[in-house]
N, C-alpha and C positions, 0 to 999 in steps of 0.2 A: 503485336509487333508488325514489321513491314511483310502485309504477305507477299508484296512481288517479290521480295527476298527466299523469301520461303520457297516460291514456284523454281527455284535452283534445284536440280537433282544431287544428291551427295557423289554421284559419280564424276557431275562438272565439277563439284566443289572443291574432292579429291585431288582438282589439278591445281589448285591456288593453295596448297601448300598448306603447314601446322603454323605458317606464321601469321592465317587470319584465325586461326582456333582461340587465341589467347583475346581477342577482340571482339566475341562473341558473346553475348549473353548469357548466363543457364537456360534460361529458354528455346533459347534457337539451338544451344547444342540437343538438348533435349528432344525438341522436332527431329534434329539433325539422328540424333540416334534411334531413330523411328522410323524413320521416312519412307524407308521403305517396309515398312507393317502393313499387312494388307488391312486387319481388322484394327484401327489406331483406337475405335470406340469402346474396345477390353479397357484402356489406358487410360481414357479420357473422352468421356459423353458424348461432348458437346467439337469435337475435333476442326470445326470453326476456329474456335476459342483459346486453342491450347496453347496460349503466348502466357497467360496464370498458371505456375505449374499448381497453384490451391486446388486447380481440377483435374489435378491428377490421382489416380489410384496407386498405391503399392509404393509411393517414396516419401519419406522424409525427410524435413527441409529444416537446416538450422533457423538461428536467430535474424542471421544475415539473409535469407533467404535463397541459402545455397545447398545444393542438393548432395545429401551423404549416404543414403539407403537407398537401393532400389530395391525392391521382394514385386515381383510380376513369377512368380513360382505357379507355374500350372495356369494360364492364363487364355491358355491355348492360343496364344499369339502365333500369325503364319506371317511367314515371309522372312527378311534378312535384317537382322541387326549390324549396328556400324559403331561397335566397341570404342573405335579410335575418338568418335565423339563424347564420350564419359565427361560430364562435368568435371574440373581437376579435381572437385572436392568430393567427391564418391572413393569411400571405404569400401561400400559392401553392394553386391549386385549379386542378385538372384536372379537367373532369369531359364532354369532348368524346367521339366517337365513341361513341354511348349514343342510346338510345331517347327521350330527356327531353322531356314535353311540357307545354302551360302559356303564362305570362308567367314572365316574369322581372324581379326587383326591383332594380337596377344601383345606387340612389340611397344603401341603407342597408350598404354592403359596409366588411366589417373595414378600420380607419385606416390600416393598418400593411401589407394588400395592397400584392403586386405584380404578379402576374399571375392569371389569370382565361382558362379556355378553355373554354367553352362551345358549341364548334365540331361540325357535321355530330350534329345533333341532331332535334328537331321543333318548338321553342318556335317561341314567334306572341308577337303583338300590339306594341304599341310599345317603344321602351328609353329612357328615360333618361342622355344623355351627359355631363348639367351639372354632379349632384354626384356625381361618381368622387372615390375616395381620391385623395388629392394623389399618395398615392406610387404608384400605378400604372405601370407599366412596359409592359404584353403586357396586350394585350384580342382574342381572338378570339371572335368572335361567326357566324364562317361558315356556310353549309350547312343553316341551318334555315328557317322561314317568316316570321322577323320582316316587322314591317309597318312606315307608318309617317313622320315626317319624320326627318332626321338634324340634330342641333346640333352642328357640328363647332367651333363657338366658343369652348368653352369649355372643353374637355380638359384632363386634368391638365398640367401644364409638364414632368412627366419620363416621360412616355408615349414608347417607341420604337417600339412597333408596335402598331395595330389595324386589326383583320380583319372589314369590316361586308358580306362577297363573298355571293352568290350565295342573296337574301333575298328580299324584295318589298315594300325601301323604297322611299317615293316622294316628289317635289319637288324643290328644287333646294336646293344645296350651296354651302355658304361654304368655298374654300381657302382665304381670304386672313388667317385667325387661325389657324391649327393652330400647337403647341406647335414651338418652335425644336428640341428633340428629335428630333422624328418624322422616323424612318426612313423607315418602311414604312406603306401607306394601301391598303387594298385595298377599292375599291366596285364592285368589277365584281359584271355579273351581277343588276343590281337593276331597279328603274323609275324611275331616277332623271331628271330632266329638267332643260333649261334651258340655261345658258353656263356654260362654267367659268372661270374667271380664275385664271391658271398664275403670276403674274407673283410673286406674294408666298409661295411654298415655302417650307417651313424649307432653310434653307443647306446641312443635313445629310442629306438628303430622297436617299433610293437608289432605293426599288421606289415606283412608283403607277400604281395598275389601276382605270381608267373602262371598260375594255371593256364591249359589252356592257347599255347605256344610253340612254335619249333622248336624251342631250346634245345639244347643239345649237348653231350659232353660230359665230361669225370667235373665233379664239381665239388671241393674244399668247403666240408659244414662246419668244420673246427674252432672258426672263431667268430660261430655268430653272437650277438651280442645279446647278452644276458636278459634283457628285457623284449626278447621278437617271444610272443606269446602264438602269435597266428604263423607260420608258413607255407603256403601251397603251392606247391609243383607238380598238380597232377594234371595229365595228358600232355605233358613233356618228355622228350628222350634222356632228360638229366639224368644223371648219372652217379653213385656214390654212398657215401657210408654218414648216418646220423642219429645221436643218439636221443633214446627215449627220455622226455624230460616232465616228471612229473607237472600236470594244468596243464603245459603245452601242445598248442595243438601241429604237426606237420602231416599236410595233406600231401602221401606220397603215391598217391593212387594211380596204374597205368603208367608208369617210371621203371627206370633201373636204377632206385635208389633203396637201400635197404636201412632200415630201423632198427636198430639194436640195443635191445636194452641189457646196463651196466650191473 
């Protein structure tokens, strides 16, 4: 492709707006979502040449020659990734256990995504939960330095699992809208503060992990939902009465929550 094109920084490119995104190549977005990777040669050899995504590592490319998989999982890739450049046609991206540092852009991510792992990385500063692709499925965001409030209001409706663990979010948390999907909620590990209100789970609700947090507060175990197999609230000030439920595991360890069995 044109490389004086290429020699654009995406921080200039950033100013001309998502209306030249749709007028790009796979290619150039491809560059584009790389650009600034220190080691581009994890990715591709030959980084001359990386206008043929065929020499690339770690993605899968339809019929059409459009890109739908990324797996760069443990790559040890340094530097900053630029999500907003995602080929529209990317479902699935892997790009966890890796050096990545930066923000990260959540709001502009392909329509057609479903999953996103971003896990045990370096990224910082805040994210964006509001505009997720509808079809999201899998968000792991674990293991890095994000910062930050969380809006758990508004999530996709066919979201089954996300992973916001072992961060340095802060404030308090709305359970009481998470998508009727979600399985899996993992916030331990953060700064999070305040009361939590358990009473409105999705129905289908298996793993949730508050370890680990300021929480704080008398807290309503009455009407968790018959399928949470996992609970953890230990190193929280939570507060309250729950009962013992045979295979169920509640981790109420360093709490004023007390276990009662019936």
């Amino acid at each position: 492709m044109n490389r004086v094109f290429m020699s654009i920084t995406c921080a200039e490119l950033s100013s001309l707006g998502r209306i030249d995104y749709a007028s790009l190549s796979q290619g150039a977005l491809m560059e584009l979502l790389i650009a600034d990777i220190n080691n581009k040669e994890e990715i591709c050899e030959d980084t001359e040449e990386m206008g043929d995504l065929e020499n690339w590592e770690g993605i899968d490319i339809n019929d059409n020659g459009e890109v739908v998989d990324i797996d760069w999982s443990a790559y040890e890739l340094e530097g900053e990734i630029a999500l907003e450049w995602l080929p529209p046609t990317t479902r699935l991206a892997y790009l966890g256990e890796n050096k990545l540092i930066g923000s990260i852009n959540l709001s502009a991510l392909p329509a057609s995504m479903t999953k996103l792992d971003v896990s045990e990385n370096r990224l910082s500063g805040g994210i964006d939960l509001v505009h997720l692709p509808s079809t999201l499925t899998n968000l792991e965001l674990g293991a890095n330095a994000l910062s930050g409030s969380l809006n758990l209001t508004k999530l996709p409706d066919n979201l089954i699992e996300i992973w916001l663990n072992t961060n340095a979010f802060q404030g308090t948390v709305d359970l009481t809208q998470l998508p009727e999907t979600l399985q899996m909620l993992g916030l331990y590990e953060n700064k999070l503060s305040g009361p939590v209100d358990l009473t409105k789970l999705p129905s289908g609700m298996a793993n949730l992990g508050l370890q680990k947090n300021g929480f704080s507060g008398s807290t309503d175990f009455s009407k968790l939902p018959d399928t949470l197999r996992d609970l953890a609230l230990s190193d929280t000030q939570i507060s309250g009465e729950t009962v013992f439920v045979e295979g169920k595991y509640r981790d109420i360890r360093n709490t004023n929550v007390k276990l009662i069995k019936e």
